[in-house]
C-alpha positions as CSV (number, residue, x, y, z in Angstrom):
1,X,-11.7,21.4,26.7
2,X,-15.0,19.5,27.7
3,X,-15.4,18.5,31.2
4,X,-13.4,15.4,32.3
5,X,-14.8,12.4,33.4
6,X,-13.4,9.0,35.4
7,X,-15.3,6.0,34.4
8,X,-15.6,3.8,37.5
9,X,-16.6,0.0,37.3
10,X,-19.1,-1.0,40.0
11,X,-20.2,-4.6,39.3
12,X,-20.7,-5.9,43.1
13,X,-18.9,-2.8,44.7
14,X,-20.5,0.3,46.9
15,X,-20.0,3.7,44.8
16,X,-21.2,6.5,46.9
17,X,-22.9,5.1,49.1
18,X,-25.4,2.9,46.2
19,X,-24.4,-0.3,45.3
20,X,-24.7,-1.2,41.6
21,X,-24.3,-4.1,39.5
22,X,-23.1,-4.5,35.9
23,X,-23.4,-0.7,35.7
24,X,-20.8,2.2,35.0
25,X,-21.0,5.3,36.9
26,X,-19.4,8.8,35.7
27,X,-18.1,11.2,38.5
28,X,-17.7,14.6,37.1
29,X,-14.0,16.0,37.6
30,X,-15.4,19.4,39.5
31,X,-11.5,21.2,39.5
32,X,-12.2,25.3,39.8
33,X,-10.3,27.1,36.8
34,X,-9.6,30.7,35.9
35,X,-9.5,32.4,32.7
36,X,-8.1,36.2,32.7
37,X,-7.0,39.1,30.4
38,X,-6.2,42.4,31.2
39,X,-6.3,45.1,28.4
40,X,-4.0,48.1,28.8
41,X,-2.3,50.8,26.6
42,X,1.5,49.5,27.7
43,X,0.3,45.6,26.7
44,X,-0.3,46.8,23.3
45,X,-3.8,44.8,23.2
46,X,-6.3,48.0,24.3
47,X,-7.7,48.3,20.6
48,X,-8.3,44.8,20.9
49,X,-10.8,45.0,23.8
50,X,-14.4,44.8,23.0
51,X,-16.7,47.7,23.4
52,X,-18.3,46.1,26.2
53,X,-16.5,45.0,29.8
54,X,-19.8,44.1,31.8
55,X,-19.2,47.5,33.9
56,X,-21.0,50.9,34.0
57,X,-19.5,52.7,31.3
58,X,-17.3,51.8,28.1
59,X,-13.9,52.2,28.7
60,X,-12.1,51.1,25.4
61,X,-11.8,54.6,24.3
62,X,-10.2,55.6,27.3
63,X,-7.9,52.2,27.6
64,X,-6.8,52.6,24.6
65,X,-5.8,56.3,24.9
66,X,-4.5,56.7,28.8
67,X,-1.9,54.0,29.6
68,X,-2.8,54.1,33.4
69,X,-6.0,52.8,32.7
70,X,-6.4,48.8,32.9
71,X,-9.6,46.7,32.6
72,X,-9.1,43.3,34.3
73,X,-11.7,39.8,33.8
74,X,-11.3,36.9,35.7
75,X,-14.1,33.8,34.5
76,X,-14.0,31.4,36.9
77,X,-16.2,28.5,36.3
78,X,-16.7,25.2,39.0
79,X,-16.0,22.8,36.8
80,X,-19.9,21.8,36.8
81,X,-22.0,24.7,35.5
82,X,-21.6,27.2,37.6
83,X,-19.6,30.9,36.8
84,X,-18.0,33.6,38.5
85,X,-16.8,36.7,36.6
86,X,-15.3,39.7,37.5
87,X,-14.7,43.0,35.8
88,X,-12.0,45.6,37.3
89,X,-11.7,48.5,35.7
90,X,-8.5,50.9,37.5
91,X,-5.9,53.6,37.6
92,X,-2.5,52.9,37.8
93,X,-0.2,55.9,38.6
94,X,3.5,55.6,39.1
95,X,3.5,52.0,39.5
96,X,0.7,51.6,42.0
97,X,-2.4,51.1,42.0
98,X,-4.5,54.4,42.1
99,X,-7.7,54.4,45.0
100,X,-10.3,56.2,45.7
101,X,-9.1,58.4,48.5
102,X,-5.2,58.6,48.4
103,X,-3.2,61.7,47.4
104,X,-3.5,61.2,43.3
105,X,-6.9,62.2,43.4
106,X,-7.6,60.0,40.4
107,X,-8.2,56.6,42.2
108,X,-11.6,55.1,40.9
109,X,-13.5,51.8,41.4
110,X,-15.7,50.2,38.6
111,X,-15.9,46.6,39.9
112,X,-18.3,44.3,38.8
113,X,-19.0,40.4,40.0
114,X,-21.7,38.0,38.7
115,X,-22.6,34.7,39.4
116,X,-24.6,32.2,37.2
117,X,-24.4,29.1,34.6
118,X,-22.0,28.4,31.8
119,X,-21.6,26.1,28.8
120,X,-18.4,24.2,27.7
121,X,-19.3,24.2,23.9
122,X,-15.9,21.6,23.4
123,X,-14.2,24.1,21.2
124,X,-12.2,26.5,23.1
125,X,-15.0,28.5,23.7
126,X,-17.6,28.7,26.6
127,X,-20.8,30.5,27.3
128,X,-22.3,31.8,29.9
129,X,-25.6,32.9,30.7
130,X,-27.2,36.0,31.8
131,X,-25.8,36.0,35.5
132,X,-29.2,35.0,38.8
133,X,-26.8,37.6,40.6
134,X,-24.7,41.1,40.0
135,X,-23.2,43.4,41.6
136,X,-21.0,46.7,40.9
137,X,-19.1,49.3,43.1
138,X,-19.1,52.3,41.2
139,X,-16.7,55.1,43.0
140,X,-14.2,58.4,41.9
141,X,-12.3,61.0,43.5
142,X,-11.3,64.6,43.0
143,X,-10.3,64.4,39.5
144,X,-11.3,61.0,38.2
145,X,-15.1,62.2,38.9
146,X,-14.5,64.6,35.7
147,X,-14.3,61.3,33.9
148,X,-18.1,60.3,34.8
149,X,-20.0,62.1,32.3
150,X,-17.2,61.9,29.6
151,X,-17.4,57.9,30.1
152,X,-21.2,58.0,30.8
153,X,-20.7,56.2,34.0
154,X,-24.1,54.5,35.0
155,X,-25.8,52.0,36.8
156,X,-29.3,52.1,34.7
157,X,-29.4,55.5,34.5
158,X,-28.0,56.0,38.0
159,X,-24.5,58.4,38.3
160,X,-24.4,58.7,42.0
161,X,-21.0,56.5,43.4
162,X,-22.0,54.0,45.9
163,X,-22.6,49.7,45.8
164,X,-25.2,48.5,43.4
165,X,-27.6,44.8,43.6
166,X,-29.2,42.7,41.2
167,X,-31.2,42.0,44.9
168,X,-32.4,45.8,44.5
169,X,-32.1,46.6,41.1
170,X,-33.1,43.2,39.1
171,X,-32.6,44.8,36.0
172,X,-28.8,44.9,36.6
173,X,-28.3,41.7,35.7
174,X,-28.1,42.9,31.9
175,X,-24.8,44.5,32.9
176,X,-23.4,41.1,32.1
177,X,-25.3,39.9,29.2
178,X,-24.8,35.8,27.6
179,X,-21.6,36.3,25.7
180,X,-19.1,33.4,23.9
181,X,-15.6,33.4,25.6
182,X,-12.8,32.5,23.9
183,X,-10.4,30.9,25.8
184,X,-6.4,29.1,25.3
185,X,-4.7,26.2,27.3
186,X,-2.9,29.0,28.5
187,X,-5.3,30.2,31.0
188,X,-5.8,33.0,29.1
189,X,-9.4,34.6,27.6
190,X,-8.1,35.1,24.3
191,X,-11.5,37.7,23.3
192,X,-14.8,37.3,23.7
193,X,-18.4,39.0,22.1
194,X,-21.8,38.7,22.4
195,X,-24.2,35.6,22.0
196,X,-26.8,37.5,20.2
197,X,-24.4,40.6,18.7
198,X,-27.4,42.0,16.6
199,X,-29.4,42.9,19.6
200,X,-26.6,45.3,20.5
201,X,-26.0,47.1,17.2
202,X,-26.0,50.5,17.8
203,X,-25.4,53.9,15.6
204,X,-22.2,55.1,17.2
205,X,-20.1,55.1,14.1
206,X,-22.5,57.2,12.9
207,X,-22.9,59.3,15.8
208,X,-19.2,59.8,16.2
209,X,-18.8,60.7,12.6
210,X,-21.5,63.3,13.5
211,X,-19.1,64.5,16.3
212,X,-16.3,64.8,14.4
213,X,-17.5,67.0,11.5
214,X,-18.4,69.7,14.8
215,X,-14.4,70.5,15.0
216,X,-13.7,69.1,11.2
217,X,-11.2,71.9,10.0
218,X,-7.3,73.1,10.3
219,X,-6.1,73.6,13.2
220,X,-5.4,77.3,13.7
221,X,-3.1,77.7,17.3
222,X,-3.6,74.8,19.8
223,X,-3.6,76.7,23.7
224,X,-2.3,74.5,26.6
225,X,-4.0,75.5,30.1
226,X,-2.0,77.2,32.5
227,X,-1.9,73.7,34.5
228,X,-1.1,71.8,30.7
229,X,-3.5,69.4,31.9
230,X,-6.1,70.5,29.0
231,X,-6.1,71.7,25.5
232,X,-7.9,74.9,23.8
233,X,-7.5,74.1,19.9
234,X,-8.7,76.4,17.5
235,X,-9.6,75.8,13.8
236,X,-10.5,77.8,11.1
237,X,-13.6,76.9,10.4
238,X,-15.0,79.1,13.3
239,X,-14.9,75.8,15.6
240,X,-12.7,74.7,19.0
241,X,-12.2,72.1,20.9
242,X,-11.4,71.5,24.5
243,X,-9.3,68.7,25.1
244,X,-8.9,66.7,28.9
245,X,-6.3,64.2,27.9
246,X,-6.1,62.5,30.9
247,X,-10.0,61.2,30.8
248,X,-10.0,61.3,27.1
249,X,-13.1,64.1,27.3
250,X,-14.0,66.3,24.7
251,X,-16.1,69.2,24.7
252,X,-16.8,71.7,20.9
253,X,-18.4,74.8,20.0
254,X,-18.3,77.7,18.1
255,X,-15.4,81.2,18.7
256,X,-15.8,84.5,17.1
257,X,-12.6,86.7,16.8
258,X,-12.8,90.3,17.4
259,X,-9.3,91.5,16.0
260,X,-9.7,95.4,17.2
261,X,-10.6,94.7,21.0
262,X,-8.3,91.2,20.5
263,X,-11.2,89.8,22.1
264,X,-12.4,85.4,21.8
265,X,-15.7,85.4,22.3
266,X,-16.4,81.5,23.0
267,X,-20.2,79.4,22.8
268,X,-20.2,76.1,23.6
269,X,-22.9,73.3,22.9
270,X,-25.1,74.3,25.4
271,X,-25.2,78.7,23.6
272,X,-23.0,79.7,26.7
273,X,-20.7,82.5,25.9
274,X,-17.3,82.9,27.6
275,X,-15.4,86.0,26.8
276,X,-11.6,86.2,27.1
277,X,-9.6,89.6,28.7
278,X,-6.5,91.3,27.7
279,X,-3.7,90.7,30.7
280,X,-1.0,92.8,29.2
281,X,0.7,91.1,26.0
282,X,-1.9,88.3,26.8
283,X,-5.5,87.4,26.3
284,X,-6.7,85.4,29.3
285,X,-10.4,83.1,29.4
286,X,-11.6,80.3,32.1
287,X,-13.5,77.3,30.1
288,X,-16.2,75.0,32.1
289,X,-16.7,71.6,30.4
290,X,-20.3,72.0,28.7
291,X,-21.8,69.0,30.8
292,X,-20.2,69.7,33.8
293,X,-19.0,73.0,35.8
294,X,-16.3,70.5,37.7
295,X,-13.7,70.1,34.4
296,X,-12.6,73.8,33.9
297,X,-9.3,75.4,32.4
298,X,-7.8,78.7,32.4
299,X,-6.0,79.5,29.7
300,X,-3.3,81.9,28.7
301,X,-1.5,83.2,25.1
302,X,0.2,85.7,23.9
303,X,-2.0,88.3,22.2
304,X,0.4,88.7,19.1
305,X,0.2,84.7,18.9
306,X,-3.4,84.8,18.7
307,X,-4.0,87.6,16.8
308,X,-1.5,86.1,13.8
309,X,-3.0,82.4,14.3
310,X,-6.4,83.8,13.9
311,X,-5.5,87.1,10.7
């Protein structure tokens, strides 16, 4: 796959424009090409994606979870050094693409394009260099803004939506850091990673292990919302955890069980207690996402359900 050239023979004859003798010049063939993938649940490939798609938050997790979710990259390179890559990261609800504004309420824009210089390495693979220019639109909607803190959605530390610059914000341009594309006759980019991978090891395995002993237990009685858009599991090792399936967010902390009063007393991460309230044959409680007052549930079950689930 390295760069074509036509040899051209210019003993006594004008080449552009310079007339040469006894020499051979090279003209570079300079055809545009496109290299895509799109990771999604549906295409079977999501666990496949690395944990990096050069926009403002990791979305394997959710990808590979929520099969509306799709992360799209085009590389396009010149056919000379120069690179063009975008990252698309969207919502797709019944069949159509979800935006930022319509009637779903779940329409979000993570969009990044950078421009800089690549190598052809002759192998099937190609590098490119940290981008001279980047820029990301970062934007959500009713429901998909519940997502931003679960995905830690940033652009260097900033969460507001709006239309970030490298021109501004110079520092942006590590959004897109050198990294080895591997690529097929096919058009296709068949995975890529990082030039320099050890200067992006992290702790996350252990962090997440760290994560998952908070709700390590058996599950007890697992409480759909009244809206069954979120999940109020409780195990029995004095633990819960609120589920948002939709956004893939997570939220644990402690209950207590008072079997008399059949009251759940619940403290989450943050030592906030939420009590529940008898309704009848049911115990009733609100839940606000520990990081953020905008992902609540209400949830409802039978007091005789609870009470056995929790004897």
């Amino acid at each position: 796959m390295k760069k074509s050239v036509a040899a051209v023979l210019t003993a006594g004859i004008m080449a552009a424009g310079v007339i040469s003798s006894g020499l051979t010049v090279f003209a570079e063939d300079t055809e545009e090409k496109t290299y895509s993938v799109t990771y999604n649940l549906n295409d079977g490939n999501a666990e496949e994606m690395p944990n990096f798609q050069f926009i403002s938050a990791d979305m394997k997790g959710m990808t590979s979870y929520d099969s509306r979710v799709y992360v799209q990259i085009d590389l396009t390179l010149d056919g000379k050094d120069g690179y063009k890559l975008v990252s698309d990261c969207y919502c797709v609800e019944n069949g159509k693409r979800a935006e930022v504004g319509d009637d779903t309420g779940i329409g979000f824009t993570m969009t990044t394009t950078a421009e800089g210089t690549y190598t052809d390495n002759g192998d099937d693979t190609i590098t490119i260099d940290t981008p001279e220019h980047v820029h990301h639109d970062m934007f959500t909607d009713t429901y998909s803004i519940q997502m931003k803190e679960a995905a830690n959605m940033n652009v260097l530390g900033n969460t507001e939506d709006g239309s970030y610059d490298s021109d501004d914000l110079p520092e942006m341009t590590s959004m897109v850091p050198e990294t080895v594309f591997t690529v097929n006759d096919k058009d296709e980019i068949v995975t890529y990673n990082y030039l320099h991978p050890e200067d992006y090891e992290t702790e996350d395995g252990a962090d997440a292990a760290a994560s998952d002993s908070a709700a390590a237990g058996n599950e007890l009685i697992a409480i759909p919302s009244d809206d069954e858009q979120t999940t109020f599991t409780l195990f029995d090792n004095g633990t819960y955890e609120f589920y948002f399936a939709s956004y893939d967010v997570k939220d644990n902390g402690t209950y207590a069980y008072d079997a008399d009063s059949q009251t759940l007393t619940i403290t989450d991460a943050n030592g906030k207690e939420t009590k529940s309230e008898a309704d009848g044959d049911n115990v009733k409680f609100h839940y606000e996402y520990s990081e953020s007052d905008q992902l609540t549930g209400d949830f409802t079950v039978e007091a005789a359900a609870l009470a056995d689930a929790l004897k």
